[in-house]
C-alpha positions in Angstrom: 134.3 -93.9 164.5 133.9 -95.5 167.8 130.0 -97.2 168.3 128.4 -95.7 171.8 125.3 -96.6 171.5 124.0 -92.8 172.1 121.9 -92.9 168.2 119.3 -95.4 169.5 119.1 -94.3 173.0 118.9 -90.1 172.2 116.0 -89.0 170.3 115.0 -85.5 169.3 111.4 -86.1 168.8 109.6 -85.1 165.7 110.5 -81.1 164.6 108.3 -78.0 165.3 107.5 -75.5 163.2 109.2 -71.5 164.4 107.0 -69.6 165.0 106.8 -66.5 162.6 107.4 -62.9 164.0 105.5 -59.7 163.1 107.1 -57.3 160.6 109.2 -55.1 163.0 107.4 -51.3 162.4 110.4 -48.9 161.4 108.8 -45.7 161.8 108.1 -47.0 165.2 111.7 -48.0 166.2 113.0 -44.9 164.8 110.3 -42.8 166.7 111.3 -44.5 170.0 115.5 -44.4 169.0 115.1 -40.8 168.4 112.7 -40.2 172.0 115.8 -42.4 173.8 119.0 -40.4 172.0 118.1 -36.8 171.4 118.3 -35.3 174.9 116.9 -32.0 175.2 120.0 -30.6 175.0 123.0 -30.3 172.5 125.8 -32.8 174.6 129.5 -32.6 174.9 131.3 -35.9 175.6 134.1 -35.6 178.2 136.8 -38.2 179.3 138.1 -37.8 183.0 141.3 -39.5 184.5 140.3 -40.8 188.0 143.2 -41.3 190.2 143.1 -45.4 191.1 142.7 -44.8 194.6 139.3 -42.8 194.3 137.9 -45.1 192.1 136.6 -47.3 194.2 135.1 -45.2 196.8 133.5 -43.1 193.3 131.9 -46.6 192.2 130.7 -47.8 195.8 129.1 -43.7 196.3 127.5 -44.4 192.6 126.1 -47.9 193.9 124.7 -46.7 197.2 122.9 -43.8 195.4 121.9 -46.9 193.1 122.6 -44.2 190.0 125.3 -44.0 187.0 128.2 -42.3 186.4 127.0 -40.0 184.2 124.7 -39.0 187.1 126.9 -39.3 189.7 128.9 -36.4 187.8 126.2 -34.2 186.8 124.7 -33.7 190.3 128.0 -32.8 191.5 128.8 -30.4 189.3 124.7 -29.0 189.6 125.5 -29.1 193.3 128.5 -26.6 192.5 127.2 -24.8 189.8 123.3 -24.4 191.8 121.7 -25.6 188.7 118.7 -28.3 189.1 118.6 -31.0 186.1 
């Protein structure tokens, strides 16, 4: 192996200890998963075809209303259906 001289003129310094993390709390995290996942709501997941020349006028309308997707969705069809979520 090719000598480059990089050994003497690199150094690392001396090592650190990690420092140790706190126990992670599992009735906690599940508390918090289940707060996040369980809407209020039983859910049905639904998979739509979106012709390729909508799609991008869908993704800027869902960027200027700076919401998701999802959202984007559900108001419209609230807006049809007069329901308020």
């Amino acid at each position: 192996m090719k000598n480059t001289g990089l050994k003497s003129s690199v150094k690392l310094g001396e090592k650190k200890a990690l420092p140790v993390k706190a126990a992670i709390n599992t009735d906690q995290v599940e508390k918090i998963s289940k707060k996040i996942h369980n809407p209020k709501e039983e859910t049905v997941r639904v998979t739509i075809d979106i012709p390729e020349s909508m799609y991008l006028d869908m993704k800027m309308k869902v960027v200027q209303e700076r919401t998701t997707v999802r959202n984007y969705f559900l108001n419209l069809l609230a807006a049809e259906a007069d329901i308020h979520i």
